[in-house]
Biopython code that builds the backbone (N, CA, C, O; Angstrom):
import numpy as np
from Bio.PDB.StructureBuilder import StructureBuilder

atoms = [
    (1, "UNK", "N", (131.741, 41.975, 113.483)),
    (1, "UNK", "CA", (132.667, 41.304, 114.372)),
    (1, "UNK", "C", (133.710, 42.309, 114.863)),
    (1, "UNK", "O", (134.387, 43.023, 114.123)),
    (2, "UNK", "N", (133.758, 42.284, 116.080)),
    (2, "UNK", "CA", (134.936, 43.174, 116.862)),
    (2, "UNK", "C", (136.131, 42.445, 117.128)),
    (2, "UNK", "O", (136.221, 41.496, 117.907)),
    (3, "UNK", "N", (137.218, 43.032, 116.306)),
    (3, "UNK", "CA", (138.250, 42.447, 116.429)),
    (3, "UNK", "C", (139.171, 42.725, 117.813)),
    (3, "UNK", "O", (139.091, 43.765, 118.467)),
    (4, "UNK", "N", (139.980, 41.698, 118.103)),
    (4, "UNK", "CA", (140.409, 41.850, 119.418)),
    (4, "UNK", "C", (141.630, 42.910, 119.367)),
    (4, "UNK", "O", (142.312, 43.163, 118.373)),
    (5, "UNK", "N", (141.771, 43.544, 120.820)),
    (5, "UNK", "CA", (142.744, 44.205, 121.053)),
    (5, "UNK", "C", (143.699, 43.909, 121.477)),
    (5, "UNK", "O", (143.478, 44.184, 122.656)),
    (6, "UNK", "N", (145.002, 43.408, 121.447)),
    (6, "UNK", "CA", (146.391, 43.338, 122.176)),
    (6, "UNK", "C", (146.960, 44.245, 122.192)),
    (6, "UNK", "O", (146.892, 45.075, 121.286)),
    (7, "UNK", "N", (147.907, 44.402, 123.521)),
    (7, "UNK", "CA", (148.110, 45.660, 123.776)),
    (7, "UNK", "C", (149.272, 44.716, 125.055)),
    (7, "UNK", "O", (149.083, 43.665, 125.667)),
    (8, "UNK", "N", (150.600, 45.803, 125.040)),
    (8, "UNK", "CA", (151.655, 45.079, 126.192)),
    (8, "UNK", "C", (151.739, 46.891, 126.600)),
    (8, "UNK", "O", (151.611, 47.816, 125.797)),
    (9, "UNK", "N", (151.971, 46.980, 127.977)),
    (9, "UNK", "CA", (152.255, 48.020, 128.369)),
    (9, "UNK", "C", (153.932, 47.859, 128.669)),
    (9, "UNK", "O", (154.168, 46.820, 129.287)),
    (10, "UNK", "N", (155.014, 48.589, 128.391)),
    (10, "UNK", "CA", (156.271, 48.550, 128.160)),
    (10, "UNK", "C", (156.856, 48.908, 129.425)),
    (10, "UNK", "O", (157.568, 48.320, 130.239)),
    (11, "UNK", "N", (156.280, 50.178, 129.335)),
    (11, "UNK", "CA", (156.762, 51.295, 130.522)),
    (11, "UNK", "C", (155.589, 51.855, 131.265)),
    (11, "UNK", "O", (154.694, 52.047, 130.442)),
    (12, "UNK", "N", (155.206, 52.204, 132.490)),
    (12, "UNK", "CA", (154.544, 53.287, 132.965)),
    (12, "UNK", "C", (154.970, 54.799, 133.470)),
    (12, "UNK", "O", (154.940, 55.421, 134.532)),
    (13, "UNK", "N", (155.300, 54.987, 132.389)),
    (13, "UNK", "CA", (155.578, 56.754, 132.896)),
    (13, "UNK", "C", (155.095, 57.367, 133.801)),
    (13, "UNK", "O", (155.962, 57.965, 134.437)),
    (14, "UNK", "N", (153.767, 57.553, 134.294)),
    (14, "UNK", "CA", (153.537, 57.971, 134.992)),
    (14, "UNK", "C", (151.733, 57.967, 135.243)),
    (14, "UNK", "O", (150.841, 57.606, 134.474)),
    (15, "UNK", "N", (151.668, 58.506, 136.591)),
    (15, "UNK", "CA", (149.659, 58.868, 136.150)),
    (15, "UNK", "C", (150.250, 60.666, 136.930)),
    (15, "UNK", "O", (150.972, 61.320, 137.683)),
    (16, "UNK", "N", (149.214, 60.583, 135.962)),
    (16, "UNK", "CA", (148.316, 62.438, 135.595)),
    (16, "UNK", "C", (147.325, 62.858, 136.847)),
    (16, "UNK", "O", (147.458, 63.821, 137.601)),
    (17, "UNK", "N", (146.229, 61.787, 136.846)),
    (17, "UNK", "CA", (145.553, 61.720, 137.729)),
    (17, "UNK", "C", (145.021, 60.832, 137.965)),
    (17, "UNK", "O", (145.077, 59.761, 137.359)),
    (18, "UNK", "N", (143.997, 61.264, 139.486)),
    (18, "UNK", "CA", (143.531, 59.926, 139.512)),
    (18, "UNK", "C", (141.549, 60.076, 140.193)),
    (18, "UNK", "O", (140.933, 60.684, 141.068)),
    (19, "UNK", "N", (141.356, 59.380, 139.419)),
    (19, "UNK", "CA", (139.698, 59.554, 139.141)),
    (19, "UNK", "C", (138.711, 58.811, 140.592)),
    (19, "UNK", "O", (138.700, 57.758, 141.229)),
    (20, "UNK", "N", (138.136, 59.826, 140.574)),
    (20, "UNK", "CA", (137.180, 58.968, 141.616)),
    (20, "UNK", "C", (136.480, 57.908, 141.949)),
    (20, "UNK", "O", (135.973, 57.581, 143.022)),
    (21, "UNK", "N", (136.511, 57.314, 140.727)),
    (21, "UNK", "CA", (136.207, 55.774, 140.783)),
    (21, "UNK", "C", (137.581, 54.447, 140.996)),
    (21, "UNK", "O", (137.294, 53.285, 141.285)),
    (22, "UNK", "N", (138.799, 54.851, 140.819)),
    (22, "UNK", "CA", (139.534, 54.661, 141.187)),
    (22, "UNK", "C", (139.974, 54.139, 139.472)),
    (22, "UNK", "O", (140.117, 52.973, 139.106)),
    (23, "UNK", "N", (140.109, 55.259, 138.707)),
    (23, "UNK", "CA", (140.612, 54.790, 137.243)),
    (23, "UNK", "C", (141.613, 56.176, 137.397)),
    (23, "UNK", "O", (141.437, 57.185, 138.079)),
    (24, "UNK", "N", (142.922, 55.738, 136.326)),
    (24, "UNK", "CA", (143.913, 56.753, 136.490)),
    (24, "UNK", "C", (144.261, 56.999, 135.253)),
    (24, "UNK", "O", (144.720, 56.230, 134.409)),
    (25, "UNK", "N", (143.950, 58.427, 135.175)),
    (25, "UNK", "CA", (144.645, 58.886, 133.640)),
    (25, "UNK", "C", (146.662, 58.932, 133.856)),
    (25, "UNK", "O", (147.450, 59.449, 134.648)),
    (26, "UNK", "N", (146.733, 58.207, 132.834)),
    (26, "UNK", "CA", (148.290, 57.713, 132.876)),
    (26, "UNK", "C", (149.099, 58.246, 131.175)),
    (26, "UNK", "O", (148.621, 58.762, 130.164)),
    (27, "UNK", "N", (150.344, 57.847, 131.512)),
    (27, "UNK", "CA", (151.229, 58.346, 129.958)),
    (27, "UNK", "C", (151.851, 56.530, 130.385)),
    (27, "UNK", "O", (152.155, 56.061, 131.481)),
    (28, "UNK", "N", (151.849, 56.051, 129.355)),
    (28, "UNK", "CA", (152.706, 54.478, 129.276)),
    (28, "UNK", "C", (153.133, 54.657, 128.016)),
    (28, "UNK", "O", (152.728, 55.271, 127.030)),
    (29, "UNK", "N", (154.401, 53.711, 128.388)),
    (29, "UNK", "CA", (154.521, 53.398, 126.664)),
    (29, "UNK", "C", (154.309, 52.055, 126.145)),
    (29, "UNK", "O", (154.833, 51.097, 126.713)),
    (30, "UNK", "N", (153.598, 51.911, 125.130)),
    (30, "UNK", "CA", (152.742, 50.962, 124.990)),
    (30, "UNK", "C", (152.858, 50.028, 123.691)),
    (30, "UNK", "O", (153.670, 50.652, 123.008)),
    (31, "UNK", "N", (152.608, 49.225, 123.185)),
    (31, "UNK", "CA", (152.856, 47.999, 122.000)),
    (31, "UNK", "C", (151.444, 47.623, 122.245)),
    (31, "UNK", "O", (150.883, 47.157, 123.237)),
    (32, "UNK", "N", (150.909, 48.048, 120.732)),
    (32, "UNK", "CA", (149.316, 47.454, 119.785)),
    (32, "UNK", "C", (149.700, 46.883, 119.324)),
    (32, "UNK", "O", (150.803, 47.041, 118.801)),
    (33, "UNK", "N", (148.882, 45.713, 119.241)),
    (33, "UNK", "CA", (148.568, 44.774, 118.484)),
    (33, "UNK", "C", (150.262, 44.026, 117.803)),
    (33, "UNK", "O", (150.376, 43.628, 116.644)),
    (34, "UNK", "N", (151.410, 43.993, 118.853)),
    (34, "UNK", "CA", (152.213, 43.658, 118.332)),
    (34, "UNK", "C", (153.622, 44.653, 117.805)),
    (34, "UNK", "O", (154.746, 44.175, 117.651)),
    (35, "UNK", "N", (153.237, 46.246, 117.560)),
    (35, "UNK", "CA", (153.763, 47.129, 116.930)),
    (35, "UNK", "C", (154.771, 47.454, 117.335)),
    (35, "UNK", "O", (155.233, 46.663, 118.157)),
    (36, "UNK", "N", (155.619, 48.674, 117.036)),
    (36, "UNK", "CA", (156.400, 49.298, 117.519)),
    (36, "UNK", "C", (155.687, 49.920, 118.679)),
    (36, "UNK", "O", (154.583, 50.395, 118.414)),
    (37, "UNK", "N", (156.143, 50.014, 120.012)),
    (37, "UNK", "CA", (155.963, 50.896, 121.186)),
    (37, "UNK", "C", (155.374, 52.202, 121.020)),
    (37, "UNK", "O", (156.306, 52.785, 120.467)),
    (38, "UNK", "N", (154.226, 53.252, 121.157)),
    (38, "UNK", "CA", (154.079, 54.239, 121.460)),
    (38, "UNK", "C", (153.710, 54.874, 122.615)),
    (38, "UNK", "O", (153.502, 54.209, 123.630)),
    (39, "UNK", "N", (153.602, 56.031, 122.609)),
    (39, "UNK", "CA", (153.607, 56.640, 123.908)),
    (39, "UNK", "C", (151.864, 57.121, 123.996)),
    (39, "UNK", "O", (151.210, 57.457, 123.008)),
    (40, "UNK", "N", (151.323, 57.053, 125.438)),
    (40, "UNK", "CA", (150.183, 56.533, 125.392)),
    (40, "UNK", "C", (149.496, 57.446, 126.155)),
    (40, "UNK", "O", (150.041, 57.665, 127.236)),
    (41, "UNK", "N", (148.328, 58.138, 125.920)),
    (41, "UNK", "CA", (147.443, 58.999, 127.316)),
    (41, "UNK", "C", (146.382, 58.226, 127.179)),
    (41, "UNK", "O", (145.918, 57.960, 126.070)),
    (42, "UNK", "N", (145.822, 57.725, 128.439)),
    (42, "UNK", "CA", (144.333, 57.017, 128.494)),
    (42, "UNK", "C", (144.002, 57.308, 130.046)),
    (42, "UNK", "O", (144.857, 57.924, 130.682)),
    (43, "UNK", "N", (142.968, 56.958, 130.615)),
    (43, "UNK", "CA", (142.223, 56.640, 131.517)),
    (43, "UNK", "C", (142.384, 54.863, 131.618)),
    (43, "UNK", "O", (141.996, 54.260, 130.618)),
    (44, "UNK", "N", (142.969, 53.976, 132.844)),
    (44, "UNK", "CA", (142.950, 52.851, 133.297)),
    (44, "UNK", "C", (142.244, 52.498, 134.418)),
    (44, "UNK", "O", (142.104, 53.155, 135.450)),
    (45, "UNK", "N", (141.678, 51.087, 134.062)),
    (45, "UNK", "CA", (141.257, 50.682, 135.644)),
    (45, "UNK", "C", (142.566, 50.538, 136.618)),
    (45, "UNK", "O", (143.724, 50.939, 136.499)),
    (46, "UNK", "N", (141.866, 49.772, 137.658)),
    (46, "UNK", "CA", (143.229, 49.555, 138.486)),
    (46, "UNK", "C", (144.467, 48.855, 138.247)),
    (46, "UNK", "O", (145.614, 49.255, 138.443)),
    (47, "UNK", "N", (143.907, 47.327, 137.620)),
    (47, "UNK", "CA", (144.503, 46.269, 137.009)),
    (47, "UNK", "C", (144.673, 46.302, 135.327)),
    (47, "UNK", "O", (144.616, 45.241, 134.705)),
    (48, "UNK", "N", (144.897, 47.654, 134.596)),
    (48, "UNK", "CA", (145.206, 47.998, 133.317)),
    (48, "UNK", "C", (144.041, 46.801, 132.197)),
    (48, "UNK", "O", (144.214, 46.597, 130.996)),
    (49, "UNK", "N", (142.772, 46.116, 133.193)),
    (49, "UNK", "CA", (142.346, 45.185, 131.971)),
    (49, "UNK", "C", (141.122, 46.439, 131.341)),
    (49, "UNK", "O", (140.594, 45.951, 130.341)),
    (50, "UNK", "N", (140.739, 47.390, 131.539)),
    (50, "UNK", "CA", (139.676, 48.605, 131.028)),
    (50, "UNK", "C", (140.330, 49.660, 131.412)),
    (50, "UNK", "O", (140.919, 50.103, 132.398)),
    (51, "UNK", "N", (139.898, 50.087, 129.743)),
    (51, "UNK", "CA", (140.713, 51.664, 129.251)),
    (51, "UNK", "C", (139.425, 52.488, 128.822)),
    (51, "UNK", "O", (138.300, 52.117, 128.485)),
    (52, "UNK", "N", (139.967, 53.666, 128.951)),
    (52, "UNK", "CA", (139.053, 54.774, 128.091)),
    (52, "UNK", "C", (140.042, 55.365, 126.666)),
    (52, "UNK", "O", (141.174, 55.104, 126.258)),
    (53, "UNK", "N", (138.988, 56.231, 126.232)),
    (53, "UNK", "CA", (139.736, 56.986, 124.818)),
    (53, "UNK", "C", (141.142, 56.766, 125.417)),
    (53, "UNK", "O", (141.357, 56.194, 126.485)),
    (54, "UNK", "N", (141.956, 57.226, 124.695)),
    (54, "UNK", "CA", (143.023, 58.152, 124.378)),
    (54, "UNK", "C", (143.923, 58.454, 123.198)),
    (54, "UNK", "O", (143.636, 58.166, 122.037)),
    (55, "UNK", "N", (144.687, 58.868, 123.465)),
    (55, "UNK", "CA", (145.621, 59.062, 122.100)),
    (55, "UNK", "C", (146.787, 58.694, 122.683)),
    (55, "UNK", "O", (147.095, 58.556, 123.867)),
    (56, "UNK", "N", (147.664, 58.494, 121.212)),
    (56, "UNK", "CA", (148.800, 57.723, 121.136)),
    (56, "UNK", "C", (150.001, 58.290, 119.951)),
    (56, "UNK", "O", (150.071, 58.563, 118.752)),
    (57, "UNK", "N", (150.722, 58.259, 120.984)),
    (57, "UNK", "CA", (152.010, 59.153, 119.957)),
    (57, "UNK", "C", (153.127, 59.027, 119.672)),
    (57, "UNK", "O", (153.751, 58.335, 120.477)),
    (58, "UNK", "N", (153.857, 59.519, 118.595)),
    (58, "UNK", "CA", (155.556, 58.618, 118.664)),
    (58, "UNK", "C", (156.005, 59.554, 119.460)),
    (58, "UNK", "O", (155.363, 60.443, 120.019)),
    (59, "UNK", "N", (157.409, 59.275, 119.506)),
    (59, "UNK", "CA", (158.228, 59.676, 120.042)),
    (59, "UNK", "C", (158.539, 60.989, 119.219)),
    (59, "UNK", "O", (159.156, 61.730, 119.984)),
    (60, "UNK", "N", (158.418, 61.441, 118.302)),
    (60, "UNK", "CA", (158.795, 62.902, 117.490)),
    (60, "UNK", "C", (157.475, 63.206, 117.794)),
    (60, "UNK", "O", (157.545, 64.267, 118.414)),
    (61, "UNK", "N", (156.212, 62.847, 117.701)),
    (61, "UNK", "CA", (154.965, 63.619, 118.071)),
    (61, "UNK", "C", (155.115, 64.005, 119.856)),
    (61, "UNK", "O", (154.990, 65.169, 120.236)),
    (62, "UNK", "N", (155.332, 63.119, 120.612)),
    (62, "UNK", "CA", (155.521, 63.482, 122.022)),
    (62, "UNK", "C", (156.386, 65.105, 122.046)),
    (62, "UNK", "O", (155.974, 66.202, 122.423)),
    (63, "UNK", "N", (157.746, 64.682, 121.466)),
    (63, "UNK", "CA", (158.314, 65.486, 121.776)),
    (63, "UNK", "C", (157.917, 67.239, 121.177)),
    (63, "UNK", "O", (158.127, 68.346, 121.673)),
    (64, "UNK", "N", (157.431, 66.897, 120.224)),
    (64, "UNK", "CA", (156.665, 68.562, 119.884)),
    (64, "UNK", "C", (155.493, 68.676, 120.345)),
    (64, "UNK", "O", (154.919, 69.731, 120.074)),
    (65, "UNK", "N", (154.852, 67.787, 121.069)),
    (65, "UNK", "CA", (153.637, 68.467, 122.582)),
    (65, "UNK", "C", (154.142, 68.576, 123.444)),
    (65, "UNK", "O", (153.705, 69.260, 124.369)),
    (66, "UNK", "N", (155.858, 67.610, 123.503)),
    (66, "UNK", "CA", (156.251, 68.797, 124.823)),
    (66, "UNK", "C", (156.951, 70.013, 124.637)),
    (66, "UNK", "O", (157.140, 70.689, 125.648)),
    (67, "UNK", "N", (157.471, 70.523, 123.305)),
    (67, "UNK", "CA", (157.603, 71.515, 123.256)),
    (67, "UNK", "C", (156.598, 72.411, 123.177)),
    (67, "UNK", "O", (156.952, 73.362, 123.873)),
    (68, "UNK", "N", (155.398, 72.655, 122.646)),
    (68, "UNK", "CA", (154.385, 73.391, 122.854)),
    (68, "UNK", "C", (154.063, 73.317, 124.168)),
    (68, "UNK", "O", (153.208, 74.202, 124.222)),
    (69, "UNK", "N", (154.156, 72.847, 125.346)),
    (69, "UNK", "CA", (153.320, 72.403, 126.316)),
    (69, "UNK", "C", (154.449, 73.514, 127.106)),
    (69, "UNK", "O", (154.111, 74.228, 128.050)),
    (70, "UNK", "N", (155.912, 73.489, 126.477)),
    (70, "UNK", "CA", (156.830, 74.352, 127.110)),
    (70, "UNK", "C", (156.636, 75.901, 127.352)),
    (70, "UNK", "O", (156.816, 76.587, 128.357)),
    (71, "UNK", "N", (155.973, 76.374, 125.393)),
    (71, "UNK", "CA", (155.887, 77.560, 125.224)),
    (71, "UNK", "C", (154.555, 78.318, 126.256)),
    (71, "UNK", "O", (154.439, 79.534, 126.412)),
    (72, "UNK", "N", (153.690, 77.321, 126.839)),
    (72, "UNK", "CA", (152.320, 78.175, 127.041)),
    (72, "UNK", "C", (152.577, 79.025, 128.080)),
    (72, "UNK", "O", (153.682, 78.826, 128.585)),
    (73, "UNK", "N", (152.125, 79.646, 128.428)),
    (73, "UNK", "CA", (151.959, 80.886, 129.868)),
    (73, "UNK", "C", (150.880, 80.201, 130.404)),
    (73, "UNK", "O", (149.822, 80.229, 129.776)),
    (74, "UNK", "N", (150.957, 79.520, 131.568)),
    (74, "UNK", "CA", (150.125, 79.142, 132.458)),
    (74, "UNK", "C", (150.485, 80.180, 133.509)),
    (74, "UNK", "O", (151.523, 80.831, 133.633)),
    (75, "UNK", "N", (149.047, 80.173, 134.447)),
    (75, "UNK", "CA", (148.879, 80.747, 135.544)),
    (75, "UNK", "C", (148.861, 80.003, 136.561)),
    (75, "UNK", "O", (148.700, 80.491, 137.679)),
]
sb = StructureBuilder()
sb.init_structure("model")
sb.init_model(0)
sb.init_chain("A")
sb.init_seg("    ")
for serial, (resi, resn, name, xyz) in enumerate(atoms, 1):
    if name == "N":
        sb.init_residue(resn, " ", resi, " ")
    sb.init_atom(name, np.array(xyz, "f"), 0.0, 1.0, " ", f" {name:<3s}", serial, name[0])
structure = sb.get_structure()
């Protein structure tokens, strides 16, 4: 038995991109199943009812991928 998912989207931070089928990798901040809010990377349909993977992070995990994300040397 597959248990159900609830899920409230809080905030939409933003989209990343946006996919050719018309699904958008986004950052939200998000409430599972009831929880405290985390901060969210996935792939969405248009109308947020189908998601892909992603990961999900607090707010002290966010903030030290954005500090690493600070240190890199991009070209």
């Amino acid at each position: 038995m597959i248990a159900s998912l609830k899920y409230e989207i809080i905030e939409t931070i933003g989209v990343i991109s946006e996919g050719a089928k018309g699904w958008n990798k986004e950052l939200n901040l998000i409430s599972w199943n009831d929880r405290e809010p985390k901060y969210d990377l996935r792939d969405w349909d248009q109308n947020h009812e189908k998601m892909g993977k992603g990961i999900t992070l607090s707010q002290e995990e966010l903030i030290q991928l954005r500090d690493l994300m600070n240190g890199l040397k991009l070209e």
